[in-house]
N, CA, C and O atoms as a CHARMM CRD file, in Angstrom:
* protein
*
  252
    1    1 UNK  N      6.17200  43.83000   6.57100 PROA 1      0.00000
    2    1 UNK  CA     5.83100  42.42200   6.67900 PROA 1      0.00000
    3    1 UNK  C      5.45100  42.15100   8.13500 PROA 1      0.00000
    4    1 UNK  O      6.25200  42.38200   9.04000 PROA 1      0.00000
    5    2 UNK  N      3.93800  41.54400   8.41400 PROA 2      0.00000
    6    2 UNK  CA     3.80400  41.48500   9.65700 PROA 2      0.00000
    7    2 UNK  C      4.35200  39.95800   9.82900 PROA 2      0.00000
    8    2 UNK  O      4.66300  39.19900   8.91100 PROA 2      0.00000
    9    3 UNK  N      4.38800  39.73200  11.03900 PROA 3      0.00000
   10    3 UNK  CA     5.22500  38.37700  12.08000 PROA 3      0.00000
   11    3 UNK  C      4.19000  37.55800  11.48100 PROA 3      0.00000
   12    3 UNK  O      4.91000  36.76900  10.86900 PROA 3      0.00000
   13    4 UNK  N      2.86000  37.15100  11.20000 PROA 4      0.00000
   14    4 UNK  CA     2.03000  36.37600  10.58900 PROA 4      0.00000
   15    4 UNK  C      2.44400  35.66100   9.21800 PROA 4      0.00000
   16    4 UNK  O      2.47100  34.49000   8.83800 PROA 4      0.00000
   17    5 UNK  N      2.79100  37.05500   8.58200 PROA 5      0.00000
   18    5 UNK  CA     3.56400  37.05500   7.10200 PROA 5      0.00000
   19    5 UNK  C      4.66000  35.82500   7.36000 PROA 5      0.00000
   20    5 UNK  O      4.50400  34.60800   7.25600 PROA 5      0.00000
   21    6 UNK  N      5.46600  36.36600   7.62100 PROA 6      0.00000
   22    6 UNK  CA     6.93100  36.12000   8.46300 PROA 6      0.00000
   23    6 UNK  C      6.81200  34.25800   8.72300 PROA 6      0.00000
   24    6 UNK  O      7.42300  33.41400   8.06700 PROA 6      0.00000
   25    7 UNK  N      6.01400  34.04600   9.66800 PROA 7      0.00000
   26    7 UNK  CA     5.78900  32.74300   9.89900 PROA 7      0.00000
   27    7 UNK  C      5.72500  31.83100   8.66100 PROA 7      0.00000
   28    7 UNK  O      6.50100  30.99800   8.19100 PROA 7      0.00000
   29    8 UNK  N      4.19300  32.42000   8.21500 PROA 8      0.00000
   30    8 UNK  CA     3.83000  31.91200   6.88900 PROA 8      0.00000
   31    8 UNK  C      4.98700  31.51700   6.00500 PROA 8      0.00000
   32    8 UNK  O      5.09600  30.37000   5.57300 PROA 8      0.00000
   33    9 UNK  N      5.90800  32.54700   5.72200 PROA 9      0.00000
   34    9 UNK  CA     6.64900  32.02400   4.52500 PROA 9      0.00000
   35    9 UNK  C      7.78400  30.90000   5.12700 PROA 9      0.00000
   36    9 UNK  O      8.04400  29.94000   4.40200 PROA 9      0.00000
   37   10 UNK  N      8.51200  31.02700   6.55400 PROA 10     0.00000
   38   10 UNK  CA     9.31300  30.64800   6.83200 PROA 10     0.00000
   39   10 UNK  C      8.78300  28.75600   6.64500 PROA 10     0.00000
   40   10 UNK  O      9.47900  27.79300   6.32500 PROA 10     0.00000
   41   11 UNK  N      7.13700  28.83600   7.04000 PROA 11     0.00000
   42   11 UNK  CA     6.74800  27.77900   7.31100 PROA 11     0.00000
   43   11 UNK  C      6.58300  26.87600   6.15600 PROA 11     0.00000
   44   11 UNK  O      6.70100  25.65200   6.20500 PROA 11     0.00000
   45   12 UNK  N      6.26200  27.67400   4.97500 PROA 12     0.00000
   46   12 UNK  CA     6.32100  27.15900   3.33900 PROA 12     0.00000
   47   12 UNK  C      7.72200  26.45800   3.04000 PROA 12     0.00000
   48   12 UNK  O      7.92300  25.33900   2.56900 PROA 12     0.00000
   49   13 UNK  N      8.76200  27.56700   3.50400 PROA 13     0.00000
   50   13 UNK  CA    10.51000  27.42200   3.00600 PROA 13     0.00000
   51   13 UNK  C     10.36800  25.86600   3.79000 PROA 13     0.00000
   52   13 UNK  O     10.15200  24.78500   3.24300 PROA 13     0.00000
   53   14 UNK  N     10.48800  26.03800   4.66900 PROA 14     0.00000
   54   14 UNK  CA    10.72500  24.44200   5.61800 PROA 14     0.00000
   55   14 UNK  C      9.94500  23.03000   5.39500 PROA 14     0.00000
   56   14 UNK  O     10.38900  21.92300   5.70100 PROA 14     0.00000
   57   15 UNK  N      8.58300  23.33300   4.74700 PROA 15     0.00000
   58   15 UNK  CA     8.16300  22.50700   4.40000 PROA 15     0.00000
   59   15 UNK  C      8.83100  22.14600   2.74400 PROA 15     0.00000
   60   15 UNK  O      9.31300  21.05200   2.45000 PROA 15     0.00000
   61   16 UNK  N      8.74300  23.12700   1.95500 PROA 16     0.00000
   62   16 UNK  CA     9.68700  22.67600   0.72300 PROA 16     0.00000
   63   16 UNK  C     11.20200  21.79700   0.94600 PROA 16     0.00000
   64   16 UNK  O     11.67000  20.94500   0.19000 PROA 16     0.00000
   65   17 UNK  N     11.61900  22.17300   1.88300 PROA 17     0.00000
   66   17 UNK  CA    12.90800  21.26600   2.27200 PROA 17     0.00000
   67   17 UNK  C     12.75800  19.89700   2.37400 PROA 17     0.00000
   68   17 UNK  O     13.21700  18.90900   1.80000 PROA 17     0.00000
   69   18 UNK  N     11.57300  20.24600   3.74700 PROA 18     0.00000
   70   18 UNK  CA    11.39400  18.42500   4.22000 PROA 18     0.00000
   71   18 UNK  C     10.82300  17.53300   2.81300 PROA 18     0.00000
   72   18 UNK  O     10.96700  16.31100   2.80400 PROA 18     0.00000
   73   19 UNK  N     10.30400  18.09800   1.88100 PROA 19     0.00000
   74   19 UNK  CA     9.78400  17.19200   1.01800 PROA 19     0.00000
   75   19 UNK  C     10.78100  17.12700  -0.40200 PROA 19     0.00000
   76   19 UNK  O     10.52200  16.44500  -1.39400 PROA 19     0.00000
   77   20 UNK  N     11.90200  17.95800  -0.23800 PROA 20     0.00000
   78   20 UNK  CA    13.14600  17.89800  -1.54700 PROA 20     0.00000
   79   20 UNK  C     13.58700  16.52800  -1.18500 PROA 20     0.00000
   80   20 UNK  O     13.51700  15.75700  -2.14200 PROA 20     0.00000
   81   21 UNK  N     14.03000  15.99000  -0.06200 PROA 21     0.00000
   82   21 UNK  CA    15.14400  15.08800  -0.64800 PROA 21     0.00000
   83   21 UNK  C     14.16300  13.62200  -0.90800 PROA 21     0.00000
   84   21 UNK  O     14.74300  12.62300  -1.33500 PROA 21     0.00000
   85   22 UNK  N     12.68300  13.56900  -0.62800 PROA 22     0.00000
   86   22 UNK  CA    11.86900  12.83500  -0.92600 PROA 22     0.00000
   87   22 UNK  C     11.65100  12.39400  -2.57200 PROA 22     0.00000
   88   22 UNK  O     11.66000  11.27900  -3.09400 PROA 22     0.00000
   89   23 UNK  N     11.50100  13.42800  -3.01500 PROA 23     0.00000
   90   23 UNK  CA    11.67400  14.10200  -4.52300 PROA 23     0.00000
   91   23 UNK  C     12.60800  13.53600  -4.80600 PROA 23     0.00000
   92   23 UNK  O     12.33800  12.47400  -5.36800 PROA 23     0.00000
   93   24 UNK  N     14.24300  13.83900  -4.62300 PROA 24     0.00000
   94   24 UNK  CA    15.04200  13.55000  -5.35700 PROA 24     0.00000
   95   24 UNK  C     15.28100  12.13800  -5.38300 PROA 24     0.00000
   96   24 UNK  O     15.64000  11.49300  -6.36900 PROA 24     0.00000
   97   25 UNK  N     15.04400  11.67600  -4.15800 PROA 25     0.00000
   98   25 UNK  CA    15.62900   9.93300  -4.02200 PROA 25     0.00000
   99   25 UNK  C     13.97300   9.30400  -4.87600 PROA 25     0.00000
  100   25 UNK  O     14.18500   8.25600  -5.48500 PROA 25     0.00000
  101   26 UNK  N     13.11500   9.58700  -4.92900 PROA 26     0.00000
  102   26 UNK  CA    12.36000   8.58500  -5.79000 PROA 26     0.00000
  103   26 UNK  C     12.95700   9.17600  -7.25800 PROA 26     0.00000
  104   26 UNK  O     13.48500   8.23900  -7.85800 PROA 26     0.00000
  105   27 UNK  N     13.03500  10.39700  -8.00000 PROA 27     0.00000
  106   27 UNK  CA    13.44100  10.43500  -8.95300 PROA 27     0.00000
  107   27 UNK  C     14.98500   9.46300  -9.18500 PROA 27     0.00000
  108   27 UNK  O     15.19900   9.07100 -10.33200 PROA 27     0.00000
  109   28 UNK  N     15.92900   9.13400  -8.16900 PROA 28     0.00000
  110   28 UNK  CA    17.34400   8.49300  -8.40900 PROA 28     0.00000
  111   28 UNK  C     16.96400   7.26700  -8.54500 PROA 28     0.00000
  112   28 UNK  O     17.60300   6.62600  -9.37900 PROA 28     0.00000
  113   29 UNK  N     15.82900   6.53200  -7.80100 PROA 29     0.00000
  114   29 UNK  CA    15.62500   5.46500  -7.97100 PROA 29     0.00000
  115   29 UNK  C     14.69400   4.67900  -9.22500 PROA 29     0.00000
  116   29 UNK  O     14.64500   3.48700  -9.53000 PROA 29     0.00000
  117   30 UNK  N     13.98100   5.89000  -9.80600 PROA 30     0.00000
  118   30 UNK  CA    13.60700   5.03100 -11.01600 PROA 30     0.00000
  119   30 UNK  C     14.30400   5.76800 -12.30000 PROA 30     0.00000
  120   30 UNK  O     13.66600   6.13700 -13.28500 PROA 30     0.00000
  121   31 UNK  N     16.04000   5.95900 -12.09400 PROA 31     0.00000
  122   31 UNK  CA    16.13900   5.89800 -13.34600 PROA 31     0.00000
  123   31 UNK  C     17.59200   5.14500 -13.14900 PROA 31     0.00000
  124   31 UNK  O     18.42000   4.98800 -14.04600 PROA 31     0.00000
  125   32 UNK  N     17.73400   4.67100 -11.64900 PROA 32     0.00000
  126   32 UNK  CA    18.70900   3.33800 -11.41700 PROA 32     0.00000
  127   32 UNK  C     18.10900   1.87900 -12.19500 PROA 32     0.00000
  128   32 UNK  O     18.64300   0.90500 -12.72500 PROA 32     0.00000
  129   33 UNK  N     16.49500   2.39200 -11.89900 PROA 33     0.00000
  130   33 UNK  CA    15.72900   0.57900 -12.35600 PROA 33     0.00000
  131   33 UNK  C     16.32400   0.52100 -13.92500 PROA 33     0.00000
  132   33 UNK  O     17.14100  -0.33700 -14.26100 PROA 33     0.00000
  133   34 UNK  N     16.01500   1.13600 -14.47600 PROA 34     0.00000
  134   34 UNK  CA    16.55500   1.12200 -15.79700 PROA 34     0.00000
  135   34 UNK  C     17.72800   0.76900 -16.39800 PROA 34     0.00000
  136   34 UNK  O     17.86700   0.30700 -17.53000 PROA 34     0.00000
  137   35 UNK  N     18.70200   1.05000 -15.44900 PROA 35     0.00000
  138   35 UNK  CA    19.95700   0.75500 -15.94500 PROA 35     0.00000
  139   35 UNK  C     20.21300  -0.71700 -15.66300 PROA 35     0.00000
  140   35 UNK  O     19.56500  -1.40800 -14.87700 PROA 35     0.00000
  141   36 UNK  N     21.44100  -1.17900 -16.55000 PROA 36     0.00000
  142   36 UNK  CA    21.67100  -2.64900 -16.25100 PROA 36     0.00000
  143   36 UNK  C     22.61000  -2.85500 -14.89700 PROA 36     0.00000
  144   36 UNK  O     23.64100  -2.19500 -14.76500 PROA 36     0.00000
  145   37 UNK  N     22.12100  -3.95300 -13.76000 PROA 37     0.00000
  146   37 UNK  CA    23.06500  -4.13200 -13.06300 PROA 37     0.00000
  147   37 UNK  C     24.36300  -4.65600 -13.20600 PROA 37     0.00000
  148   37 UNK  O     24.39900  -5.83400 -13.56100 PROA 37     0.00000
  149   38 UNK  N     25.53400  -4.03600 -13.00500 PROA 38     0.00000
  150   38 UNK  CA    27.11300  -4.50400 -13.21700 PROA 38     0.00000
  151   38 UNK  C     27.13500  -5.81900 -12.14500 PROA 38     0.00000
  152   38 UNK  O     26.33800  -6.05000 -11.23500 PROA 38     0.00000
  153   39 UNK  N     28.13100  -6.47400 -12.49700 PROA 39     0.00000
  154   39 UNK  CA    28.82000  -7.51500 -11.34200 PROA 39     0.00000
  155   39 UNK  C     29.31900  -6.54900 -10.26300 PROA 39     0.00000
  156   39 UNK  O     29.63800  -5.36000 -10.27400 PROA 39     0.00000
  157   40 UNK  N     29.27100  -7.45400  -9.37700 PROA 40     0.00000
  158   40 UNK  CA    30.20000  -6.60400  -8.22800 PROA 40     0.00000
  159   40 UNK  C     31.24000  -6.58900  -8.14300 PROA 40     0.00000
  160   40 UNK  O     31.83900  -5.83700  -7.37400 PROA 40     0.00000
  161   41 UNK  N     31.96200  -7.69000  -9.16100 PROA 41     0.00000
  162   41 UNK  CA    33.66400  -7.34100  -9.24000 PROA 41     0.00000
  163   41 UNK  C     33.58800  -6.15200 -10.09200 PROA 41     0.00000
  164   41 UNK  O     34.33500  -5.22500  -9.77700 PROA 41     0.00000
  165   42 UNK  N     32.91800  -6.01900 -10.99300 PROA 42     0.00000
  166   42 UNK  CA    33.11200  -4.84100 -11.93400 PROA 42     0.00000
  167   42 UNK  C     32.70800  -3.24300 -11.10000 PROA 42     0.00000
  168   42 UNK  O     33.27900  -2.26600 -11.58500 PROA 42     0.00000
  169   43 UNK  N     31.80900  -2.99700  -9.95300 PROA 43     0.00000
  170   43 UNK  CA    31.39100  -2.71000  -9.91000 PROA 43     0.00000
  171   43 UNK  C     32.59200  -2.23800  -8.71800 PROA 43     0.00000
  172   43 UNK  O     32.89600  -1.06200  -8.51700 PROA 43     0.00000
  173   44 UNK  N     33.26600  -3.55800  -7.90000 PROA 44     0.00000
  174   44 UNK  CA    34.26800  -2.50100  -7.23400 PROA 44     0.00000
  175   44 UNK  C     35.79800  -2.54200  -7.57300 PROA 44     0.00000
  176   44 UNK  O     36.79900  -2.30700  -6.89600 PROA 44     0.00000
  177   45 UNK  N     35.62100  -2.89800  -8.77000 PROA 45     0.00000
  178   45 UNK  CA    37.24700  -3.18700  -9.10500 PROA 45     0.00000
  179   45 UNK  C     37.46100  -2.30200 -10.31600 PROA 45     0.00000
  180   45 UNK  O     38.43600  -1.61300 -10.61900 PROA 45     0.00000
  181   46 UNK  N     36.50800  -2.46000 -10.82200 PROA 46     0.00000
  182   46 UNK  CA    36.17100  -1.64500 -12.73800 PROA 46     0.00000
  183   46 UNK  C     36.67200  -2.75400 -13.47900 PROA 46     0.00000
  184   46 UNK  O     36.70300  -3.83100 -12.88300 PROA 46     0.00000
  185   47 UNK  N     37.12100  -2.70500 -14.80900 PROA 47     0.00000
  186   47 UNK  CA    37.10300  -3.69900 -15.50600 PROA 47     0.00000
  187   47 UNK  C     38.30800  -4.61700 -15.56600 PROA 47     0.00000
  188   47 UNK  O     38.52600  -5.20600 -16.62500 PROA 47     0.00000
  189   48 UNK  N     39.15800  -4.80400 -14.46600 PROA 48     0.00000
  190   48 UNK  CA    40.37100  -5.45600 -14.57600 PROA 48     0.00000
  191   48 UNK  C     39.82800  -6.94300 -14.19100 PROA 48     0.00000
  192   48 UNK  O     40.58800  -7.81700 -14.60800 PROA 48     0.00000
  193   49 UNK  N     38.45700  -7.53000 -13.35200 PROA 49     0.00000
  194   49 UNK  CA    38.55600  -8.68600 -13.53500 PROA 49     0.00000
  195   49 UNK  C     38.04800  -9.13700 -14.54400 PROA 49     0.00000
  196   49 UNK  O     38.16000 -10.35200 -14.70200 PROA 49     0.00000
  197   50 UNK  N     37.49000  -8.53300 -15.33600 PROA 50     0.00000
  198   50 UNK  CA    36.90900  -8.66900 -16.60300 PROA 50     0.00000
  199   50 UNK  C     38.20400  -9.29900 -17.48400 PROA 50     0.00000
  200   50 UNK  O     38.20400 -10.48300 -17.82400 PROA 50     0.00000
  201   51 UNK  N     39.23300  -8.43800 -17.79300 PROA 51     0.00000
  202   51 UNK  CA    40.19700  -8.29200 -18.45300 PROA 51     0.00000
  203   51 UNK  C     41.01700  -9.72500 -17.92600 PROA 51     0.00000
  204   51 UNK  O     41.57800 -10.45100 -18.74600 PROA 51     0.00000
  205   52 UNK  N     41.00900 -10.00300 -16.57700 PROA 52     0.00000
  206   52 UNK  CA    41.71900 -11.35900 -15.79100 PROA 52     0.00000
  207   52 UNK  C     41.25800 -12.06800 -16.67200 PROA 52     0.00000
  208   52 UNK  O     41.93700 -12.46800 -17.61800 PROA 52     0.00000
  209   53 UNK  N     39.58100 -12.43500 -16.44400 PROA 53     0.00000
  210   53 UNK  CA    38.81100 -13.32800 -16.52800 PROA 53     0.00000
  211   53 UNK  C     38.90200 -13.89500 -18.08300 PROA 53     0.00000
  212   53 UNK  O     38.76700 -15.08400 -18.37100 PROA 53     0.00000
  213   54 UNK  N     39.18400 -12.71300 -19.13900 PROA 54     0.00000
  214   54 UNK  CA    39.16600 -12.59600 -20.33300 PROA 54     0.00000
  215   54 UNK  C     40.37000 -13.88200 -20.74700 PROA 54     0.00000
  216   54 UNK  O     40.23500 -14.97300 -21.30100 PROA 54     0.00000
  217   55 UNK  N     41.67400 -13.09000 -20.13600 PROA 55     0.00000
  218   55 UNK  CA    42.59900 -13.92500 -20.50400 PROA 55     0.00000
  219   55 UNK  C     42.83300 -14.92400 -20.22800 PROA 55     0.00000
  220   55 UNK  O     43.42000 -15.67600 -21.00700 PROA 55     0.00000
  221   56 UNK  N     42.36600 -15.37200 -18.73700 PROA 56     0.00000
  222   56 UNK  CA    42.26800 -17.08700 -18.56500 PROA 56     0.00000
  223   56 UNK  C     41.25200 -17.65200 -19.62600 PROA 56     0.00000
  224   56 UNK  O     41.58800 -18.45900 -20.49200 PROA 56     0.00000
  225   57 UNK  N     39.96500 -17.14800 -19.47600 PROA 57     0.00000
  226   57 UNK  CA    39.27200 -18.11000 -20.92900 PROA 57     0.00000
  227   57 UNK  C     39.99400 -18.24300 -22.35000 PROA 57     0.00000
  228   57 UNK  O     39.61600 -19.03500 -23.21200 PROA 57     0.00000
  229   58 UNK  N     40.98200 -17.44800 -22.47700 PROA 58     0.00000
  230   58 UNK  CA    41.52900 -17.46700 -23.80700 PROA 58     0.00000
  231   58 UNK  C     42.64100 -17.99700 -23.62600 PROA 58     0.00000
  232   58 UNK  O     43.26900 -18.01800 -24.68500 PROA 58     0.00000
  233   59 UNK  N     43.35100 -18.56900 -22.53600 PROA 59     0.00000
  234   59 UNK  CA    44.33200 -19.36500 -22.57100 PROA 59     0.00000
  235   59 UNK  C     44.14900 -21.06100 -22.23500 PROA 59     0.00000
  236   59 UNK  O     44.83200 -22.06500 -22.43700 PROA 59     0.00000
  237   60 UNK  N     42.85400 -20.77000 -21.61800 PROA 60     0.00000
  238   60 UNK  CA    42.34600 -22.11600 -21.92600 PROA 60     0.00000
  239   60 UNK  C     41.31600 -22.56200 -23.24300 PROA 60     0.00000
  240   60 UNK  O     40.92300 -23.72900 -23.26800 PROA 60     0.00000
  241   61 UNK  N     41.12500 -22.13700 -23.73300 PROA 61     0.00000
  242   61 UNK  CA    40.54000 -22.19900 -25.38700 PROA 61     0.00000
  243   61 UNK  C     41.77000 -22.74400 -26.26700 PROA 61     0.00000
  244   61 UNK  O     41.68500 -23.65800 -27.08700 PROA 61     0.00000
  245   62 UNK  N     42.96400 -21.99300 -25.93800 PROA 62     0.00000
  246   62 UNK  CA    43.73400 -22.55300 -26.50600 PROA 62     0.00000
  247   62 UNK  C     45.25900 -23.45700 -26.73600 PROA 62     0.00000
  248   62 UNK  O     46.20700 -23.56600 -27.51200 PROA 62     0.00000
  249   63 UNK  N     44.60900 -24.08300 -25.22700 PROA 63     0.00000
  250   63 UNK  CA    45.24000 -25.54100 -25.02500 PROA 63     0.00000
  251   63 UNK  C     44.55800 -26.56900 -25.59000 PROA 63     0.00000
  252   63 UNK  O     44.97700 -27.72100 -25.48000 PROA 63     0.00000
């Protein structure tokens, strides 16, 4: 393998890098669009204010 060789490929490998994480973040981002956005209580609590929220509406329903 001459040093020409050598360059060449190293210069391919490095360019495939710089353009992976380009790749991956547009692929993450259109298959985030798709999904439904959560609340942000849900989103940093998980479903316990849900579950709060649940039971106050149902204890006031039934006063």
């Amino acid at each position: 393998m001459s040093f020409n060789d050598y360059v060449k490929f190293v210069t391919e490998q490095l360019v495939k890098k710089i353009d992976e994480p380009r790749v991956k973040k547009e692929l993450n981002t259109d298959s985030n669009d798709e999904l439904v956005k959560q609340p942000l209580s849900n989103k940093a609590f998980g479903v316990i204010p849900l579950g709060i929220s649940m039971f106050v509406h149902r204890k006031k329903n039934n006063s």
